[in-house]
N, C-alpha and C positions, 0 to 999 in steps of 0.2 A: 357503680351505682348510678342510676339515671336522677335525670333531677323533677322537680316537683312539674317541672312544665312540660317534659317528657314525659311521665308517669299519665297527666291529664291529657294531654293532646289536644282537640280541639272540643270547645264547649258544647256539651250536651245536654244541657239542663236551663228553666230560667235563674237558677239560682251561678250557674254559670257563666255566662251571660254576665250578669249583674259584677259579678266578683272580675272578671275581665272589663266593664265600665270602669270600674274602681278604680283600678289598677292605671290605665287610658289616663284616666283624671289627677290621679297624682303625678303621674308621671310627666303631664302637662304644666303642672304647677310647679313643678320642681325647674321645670326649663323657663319657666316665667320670671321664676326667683333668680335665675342665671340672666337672664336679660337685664333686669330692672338692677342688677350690681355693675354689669358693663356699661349699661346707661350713666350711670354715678362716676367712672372713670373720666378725668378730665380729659377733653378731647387734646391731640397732640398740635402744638401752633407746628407749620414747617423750621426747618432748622435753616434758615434763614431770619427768622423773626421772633422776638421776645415777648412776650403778652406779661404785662403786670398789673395786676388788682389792687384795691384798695379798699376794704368792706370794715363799718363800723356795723358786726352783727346783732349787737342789743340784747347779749348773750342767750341768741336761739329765738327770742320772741317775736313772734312778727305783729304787726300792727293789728291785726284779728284778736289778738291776746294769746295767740296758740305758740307754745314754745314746742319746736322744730327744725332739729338741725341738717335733718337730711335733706327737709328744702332749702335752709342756706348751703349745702353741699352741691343740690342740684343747680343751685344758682353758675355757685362755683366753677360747675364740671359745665354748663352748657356755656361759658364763657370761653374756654379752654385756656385760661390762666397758667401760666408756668410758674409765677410769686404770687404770692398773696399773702398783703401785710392785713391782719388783723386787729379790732382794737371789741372792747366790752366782751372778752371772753370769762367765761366762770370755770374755775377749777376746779371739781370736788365738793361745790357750795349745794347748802343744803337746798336754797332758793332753785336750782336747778338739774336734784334728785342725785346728786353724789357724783355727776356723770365728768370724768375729765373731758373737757370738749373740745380741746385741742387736737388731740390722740383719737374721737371718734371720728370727726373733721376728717383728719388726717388717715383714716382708717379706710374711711368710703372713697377717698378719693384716690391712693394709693401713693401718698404723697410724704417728704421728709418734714418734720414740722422742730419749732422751735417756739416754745410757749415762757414767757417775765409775768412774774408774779407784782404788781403795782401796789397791790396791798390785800391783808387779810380780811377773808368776807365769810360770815358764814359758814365755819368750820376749813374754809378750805381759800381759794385764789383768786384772786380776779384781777388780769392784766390785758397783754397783747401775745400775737403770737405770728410768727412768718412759716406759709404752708410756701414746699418749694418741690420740682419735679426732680431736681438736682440735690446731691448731699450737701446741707449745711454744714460747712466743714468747722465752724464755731464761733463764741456769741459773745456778746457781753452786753449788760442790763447798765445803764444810765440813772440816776435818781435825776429826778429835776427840781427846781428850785418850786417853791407852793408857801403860799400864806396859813395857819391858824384855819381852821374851816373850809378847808377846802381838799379835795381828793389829792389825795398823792400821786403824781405822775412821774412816769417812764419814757425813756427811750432803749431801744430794743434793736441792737445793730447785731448785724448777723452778715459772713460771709461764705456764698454759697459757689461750686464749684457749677462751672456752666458747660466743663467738657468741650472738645473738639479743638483742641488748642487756645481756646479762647481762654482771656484772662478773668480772674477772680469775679463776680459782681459782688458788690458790695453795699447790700439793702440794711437801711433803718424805717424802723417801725416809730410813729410817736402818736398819744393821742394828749392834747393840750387842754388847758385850763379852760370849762366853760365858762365860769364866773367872772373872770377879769381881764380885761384886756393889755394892763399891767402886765401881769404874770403870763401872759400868752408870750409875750415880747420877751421876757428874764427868760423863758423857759427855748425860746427859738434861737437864741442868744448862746445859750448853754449848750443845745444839742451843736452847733456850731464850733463850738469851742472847744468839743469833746471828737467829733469826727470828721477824722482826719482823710478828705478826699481827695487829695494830689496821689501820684504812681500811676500804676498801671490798672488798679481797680475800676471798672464803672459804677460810680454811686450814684441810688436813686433814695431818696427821701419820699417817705409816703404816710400818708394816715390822716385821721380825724384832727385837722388843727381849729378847728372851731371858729372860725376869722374867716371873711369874705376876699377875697383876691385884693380889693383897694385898701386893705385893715393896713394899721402901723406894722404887725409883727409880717405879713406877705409882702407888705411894700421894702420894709426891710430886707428881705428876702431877695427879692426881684435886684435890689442895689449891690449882692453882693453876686448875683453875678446865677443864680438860681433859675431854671426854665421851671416855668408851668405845662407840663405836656396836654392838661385839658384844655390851655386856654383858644377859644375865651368859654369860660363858664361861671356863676355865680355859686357856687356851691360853697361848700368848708371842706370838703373831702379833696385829696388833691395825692398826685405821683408828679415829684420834681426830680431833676437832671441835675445833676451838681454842673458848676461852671467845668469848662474844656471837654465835659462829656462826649466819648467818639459815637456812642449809640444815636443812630437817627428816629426820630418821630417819623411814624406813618401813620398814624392813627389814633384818634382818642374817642371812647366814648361815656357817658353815664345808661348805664344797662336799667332793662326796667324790669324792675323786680318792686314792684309797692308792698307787696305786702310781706313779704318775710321778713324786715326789718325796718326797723324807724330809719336806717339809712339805704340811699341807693347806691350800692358799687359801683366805681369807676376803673374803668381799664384803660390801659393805652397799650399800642403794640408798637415796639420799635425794631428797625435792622438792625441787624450786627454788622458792625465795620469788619471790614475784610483783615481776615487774619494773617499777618507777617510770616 
């Protein structure tokens, strides 16, 4: 039996014509919708170099008032981030339409994710989460120490398999007390006391700690032995090197993204030490 495009052959008519425009123009848009998905694909760093993020996204709202997660995706993806520690995500909250935003995050980008619930919002979650290009091979959520009136915080360690013979990395997520500079320090204190970075792991410490590089709870930091791979920067956003770290700094920057969120992502990109 022939098919409908055999049957017709070539147009004969203007109503022909027209139904062949059609056809041109879907077919158009349909390959535009494949473009605009590969564009969202985090670009690849080479396998030489580790690229790590650090984005507090303000669960989707950017400074415009427009909540938007594909442009924090696209932020993501034109970064070409291989980690990416997150902090103000909404789980399932009604404030931000039901949507788990970890998992559509994680969706556009093509990436393994790992979402800590901090505390109940809204019918549904609101914590941190770590997007990675490697399988998160498994996790454990932190309670941190908080005052009467104040938000419940998390830290969010996760270790992810980085392939090619290389050894484990070994990423925490934390976002810190804004209100007290007390509790920033109990809470910096705690994540220290809980992860354990000696072996063969590379651990990097990242997130929203709310504290200027010269604060008590950074300066504390810096004395045990902690790199800042932005410095020098004045931010609160921050990706640190635990002491003996074999990963080299090659680069750090703060990306400019103003408007999709009240913060701006920080990357750095380091080499991998040569593998035994």
């Amino acid at each position: 039996m022939k098919s409908d495009f055999q049957e017709r052959g070539s147009p004969k008519s203007p109503s022909d014509v027209l139904g062949w425009i059609c056809l041109f123009l879907c077919l158009a848009a349909l390959v535009a919708s494949f473009e605009v998905l590969a564009d969202d694909a985090p670009k690849a760093s080479s396998g030489k170099t580790l690229k790590v993020m650090s984005y507090n996204i303000h669960h989707g709202e950017g400074t415009d008032g427009r909540l938007d997660l594909e442009r924090i995706a696209a932020v993501i993806a034109n970064s070409g981030a291989d980690i990416v520690a997150l902090q103000e995500l909404d789980q399932s909250t009604r404030r931000t339409g039901g949507v788990a935003q970890t998992e559509v995050l994680a969706n556009h980008l093509g990436m393994h994710h790992q979402f800590a619930k901090a505390l109940h919002f809204q019918g549904g979650a609101y914590g941190l989460a770590v997007l990675s290009r490697w399988p998160i091979l498994r996790h454990r959520i932190h309670a941190l120490p908080y005052r009467l009136g104040q938000e419940p915080r998390i830290a969010l360690e996760t270790w992810i398999e980085a392939g090619e013979g290389r050894p484990e990395l070994h990423v925490v997520d934390v976002h810190l007390c804004h209100l007290s500079p007390q509790t920033r320090q109990e809470q910096v204190q705690r994540v220290l006391q809980l992860v354990d970075h000696r072996g063969a792991v590379q651990t990097l410490l990242a997130g929203d700690f709310n504290a200027r590089p010269e604060s008590p709870p950074m300066e504390w930091l810096w004395e045990q032995g902690w790199q800042d791979d932005l410095k020098p920067h004045r931010g609160i956003d921050y990706v640190l090197r635990a002491p003996g770290s074999k990963l080299k700094r090659r680069s750090a920057k703060t990306l400019d993204a103003p408007t999709a969120s009240d913060h701006l992502p920080v990357l750095v990109t380091y080499d991998w030490p040569e593998v035994d």
